[in-house]
N, C-alpha and C positions, 0 to 999 in steps of 0.2 A: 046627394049633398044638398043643404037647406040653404034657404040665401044666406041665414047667421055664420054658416061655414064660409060659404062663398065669401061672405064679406071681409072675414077672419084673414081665410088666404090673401086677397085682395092687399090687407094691410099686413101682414108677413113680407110679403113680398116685394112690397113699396119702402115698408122697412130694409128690408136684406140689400133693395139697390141701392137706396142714400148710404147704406153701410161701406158697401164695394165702389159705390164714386168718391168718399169721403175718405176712403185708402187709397186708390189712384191721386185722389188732391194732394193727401201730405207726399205720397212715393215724388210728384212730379214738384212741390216745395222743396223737398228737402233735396233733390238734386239741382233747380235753383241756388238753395244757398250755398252747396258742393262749389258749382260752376262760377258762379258771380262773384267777381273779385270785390267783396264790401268792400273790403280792407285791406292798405297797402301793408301794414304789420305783418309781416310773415317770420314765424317763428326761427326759421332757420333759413339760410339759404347758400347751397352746396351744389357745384355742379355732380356731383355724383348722386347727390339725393333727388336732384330732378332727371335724370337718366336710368335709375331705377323706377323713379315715377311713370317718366314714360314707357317704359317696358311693361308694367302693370298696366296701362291703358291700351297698349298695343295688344296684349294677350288677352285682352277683354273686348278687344275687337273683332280678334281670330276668334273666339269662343262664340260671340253673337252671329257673325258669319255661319260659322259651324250649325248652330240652334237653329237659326231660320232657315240653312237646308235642310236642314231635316225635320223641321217641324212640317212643311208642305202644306198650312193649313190657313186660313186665315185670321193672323194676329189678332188677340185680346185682350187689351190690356187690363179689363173687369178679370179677376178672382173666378168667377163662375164659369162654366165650361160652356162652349155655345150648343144649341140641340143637337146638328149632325158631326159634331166632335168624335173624334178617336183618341183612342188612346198611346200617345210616339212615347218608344220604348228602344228608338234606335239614336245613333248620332249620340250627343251625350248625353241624352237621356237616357242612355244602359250604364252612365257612370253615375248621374245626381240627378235627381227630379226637379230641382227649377235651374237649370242653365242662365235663364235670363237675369234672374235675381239675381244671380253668382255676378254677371256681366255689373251690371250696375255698382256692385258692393268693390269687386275687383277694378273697375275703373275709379270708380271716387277714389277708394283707398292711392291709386296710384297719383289723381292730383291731387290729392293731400299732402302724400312724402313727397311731391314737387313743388308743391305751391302749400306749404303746410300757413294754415290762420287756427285760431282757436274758432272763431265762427263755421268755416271746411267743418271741424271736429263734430261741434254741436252738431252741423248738417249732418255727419255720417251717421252718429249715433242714432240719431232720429230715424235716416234714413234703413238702419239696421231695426230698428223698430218695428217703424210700420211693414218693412217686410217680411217680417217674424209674425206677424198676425193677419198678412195680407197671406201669409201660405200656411199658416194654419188654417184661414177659413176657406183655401183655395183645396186643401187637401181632406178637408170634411167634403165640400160638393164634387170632388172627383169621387171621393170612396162611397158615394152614392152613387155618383152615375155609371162606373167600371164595376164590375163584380171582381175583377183581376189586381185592381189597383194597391191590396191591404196587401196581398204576395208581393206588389212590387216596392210598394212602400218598407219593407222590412229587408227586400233585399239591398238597395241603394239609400245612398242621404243626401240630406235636403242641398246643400251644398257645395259640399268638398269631398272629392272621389274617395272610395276607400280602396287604399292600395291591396289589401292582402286577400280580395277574392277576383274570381275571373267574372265578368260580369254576366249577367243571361239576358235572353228575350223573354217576352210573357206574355200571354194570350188573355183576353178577355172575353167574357160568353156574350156581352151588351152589346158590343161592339169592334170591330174588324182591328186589331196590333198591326201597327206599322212594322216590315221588321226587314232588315238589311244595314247600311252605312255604321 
């Protein structure tokens, strides 16, 4: 490789992080505007709809719980996978590939039908956004770094369980599958 590559890389790469810290900024804004009461205006307000709110925040707590036992690895909250990464294929990650992101969407949404503002809203949206493109480009640099990953990717979704298969484990050649819980 010539320096002109070298250099090339150099700036790829510097690019690709301002990219992956400028998705963590809006991910950690737009849960900001979720949390932070702007505005006492709240659209409705029903002790049942904040009782189902909270049960949506409670089930997204159970789910995060769940994720970081079985992740066992050191959290990242950057997109890109860290060098001595594996690939966790157990826990719920045998049901949907980003558990975490589920956590977030399924909390906000729960203080939203509790504490519903139309700014909550903007934030959710938002926050469904940028997480729609923080795991697209989270799932381009997995399916480089796993050889296994495009199998798993096809058998599970990004999200929300699919009821009607039994779920599998999966092996990767790059690197050692978590596999049990």
């Amino acid at each position: 490789m010539n320096q002109l590559d070298t250099e090339r890389s150099r700036q790829h790469d510097s690019r690709k992080t301002v990219y992956e810290f400028l998705l963590v900024i809006g991910q950690f804004t737009s849960l900001f505007i979720i949390v932070y009461p702007f505005s006492s205006i709240v659209l409705w307000q029903a002790t049942i709809f904040q009782l189902v709110g909270v049960m949506f925040v409670v089930m997204a707590i159970m789910l995060a719980l769940w994720t970081l036992r079985s992740f066992k690895q050191k959290v990242n909250i950057l997109p890109s996978p860290r060098k001595h990464s594996y690939l966790v294929t157990s826990g719920p990650y045998k049901y949907i590939r980003h558990p975490m992101y589920a956590v977030l969407i399924l909390g906000s949404f729960g203080i939203i039908i509790a504490y519903p503002t139309l700014v909550r809203l903007i934030g959710l949206c938002l926050l469904v956004s940028i997480l729609h493109l923080k795991m697209k480009y989270e799932e381009t640099m997995l399916s480089k770094k796993f050889t296994g990953y495009d199998t798993y990717q096809h058998a599970t979704n990004k999200l929300i369980p699919r009821a009607w298969h039994k779920p599998k484990t999966y092996k990767s050649s790059k690197k050692i599958v978590k596999k049990g819980t």
